[in-house]
C-alpha positions as a Markdown table, in Angstrom:
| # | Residue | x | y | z |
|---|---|---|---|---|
| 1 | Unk | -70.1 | 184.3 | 137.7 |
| 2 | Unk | -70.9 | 186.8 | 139.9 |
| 3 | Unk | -69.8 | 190.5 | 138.8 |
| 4 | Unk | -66.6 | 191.8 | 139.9 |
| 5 | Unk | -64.9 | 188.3 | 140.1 |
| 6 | Unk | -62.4 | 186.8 | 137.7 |
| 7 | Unk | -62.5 | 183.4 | 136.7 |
| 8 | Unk | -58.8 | 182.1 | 137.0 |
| 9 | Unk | -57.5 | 178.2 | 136.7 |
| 10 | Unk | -55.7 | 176.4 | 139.2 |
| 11 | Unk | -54.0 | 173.1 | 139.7 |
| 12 | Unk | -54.2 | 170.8 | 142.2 |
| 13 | Unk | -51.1 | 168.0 | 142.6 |
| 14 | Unk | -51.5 | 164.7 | 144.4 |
| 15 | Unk | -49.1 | 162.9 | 145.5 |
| 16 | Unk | -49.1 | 159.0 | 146.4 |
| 17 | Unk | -47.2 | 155.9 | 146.3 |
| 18 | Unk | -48.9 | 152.3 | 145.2 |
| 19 | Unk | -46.6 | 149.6 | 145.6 |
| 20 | Unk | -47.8 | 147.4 | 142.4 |
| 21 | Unk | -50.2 | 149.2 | 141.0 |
| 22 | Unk | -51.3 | 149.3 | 137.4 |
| 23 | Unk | -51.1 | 152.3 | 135.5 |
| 24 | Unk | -53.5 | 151.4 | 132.8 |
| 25 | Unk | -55.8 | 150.3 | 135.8 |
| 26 | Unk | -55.4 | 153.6 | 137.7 |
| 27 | Unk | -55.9 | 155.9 | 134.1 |
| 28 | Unk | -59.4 | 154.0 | 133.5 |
| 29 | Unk | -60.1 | 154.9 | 137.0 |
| 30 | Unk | -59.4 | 158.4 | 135.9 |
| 31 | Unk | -61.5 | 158.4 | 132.9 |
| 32 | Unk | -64.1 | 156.5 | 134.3 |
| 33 | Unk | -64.5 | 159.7 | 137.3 |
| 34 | Unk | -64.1 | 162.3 | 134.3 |
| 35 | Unk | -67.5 | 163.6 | 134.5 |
| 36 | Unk | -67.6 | 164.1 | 138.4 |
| 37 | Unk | -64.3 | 166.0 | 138.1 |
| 38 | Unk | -66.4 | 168.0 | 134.8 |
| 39 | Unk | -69.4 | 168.9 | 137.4 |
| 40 | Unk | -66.7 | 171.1 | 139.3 |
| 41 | Unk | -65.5 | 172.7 | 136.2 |
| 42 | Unk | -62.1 | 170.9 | 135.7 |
| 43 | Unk | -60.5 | 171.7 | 132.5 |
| 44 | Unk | -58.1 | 168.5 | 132.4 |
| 45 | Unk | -56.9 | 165.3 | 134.5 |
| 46 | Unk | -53.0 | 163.9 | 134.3 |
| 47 | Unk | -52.2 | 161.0 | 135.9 |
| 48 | Unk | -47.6 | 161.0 | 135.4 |
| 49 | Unk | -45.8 | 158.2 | 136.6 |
| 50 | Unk | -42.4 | 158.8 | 138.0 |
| 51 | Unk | -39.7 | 157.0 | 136.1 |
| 52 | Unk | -36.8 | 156.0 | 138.7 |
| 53 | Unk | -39.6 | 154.6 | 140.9 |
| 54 | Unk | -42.8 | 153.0 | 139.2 |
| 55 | Unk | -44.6 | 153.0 | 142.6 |
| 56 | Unk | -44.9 | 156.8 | 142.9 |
| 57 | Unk | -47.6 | 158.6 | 141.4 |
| 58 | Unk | -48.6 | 162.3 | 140.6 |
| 59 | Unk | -52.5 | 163.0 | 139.6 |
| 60 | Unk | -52.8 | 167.0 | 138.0 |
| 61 | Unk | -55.6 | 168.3 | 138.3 |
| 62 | Unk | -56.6 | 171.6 | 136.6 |
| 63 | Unk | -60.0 | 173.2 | 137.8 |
| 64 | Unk | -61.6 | 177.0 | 137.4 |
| 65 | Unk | -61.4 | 179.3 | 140.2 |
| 66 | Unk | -62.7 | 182.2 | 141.0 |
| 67 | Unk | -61.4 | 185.2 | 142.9 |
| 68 | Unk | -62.8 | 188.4 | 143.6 |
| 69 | Unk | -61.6 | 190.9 | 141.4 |
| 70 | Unk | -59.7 | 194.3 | 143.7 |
């Protein structure tokens, strides 16, 4: 980290729809892509799956930021 920047964490949401798509299948996709995600300093991965319509996803992504400090 440079000096005079802060390191801060951010979130990233992503929003889809897959019409018959399998959870499980979609979390070992997730796991299996966990150390890309670590190369850009992602602190953690959520895949939530909405309840009232099993089609529509959410994938949280946490990752480290940094911003100059004023």
């Amino acid at each position: 980290m440079a000096a005079g920047e802060t390191k801060v964490i951010r979130t990233l949401h992503l929003k889809f729809t897959l019409p018959g798509g399998d959870p499980a299948q979609l979390s070992a996709m997730i796991k299996a892509s966990k150390p890309f995600y670590e190369f850009f300093g992602t602190t953690r991965v959520h895949l939530l799956q909405n309840v009232d319509d099993p089609s529509r996803f959410i994938q949280v992504i946490d990752y480290e930021g940094r911003t100059p400090k004023l």
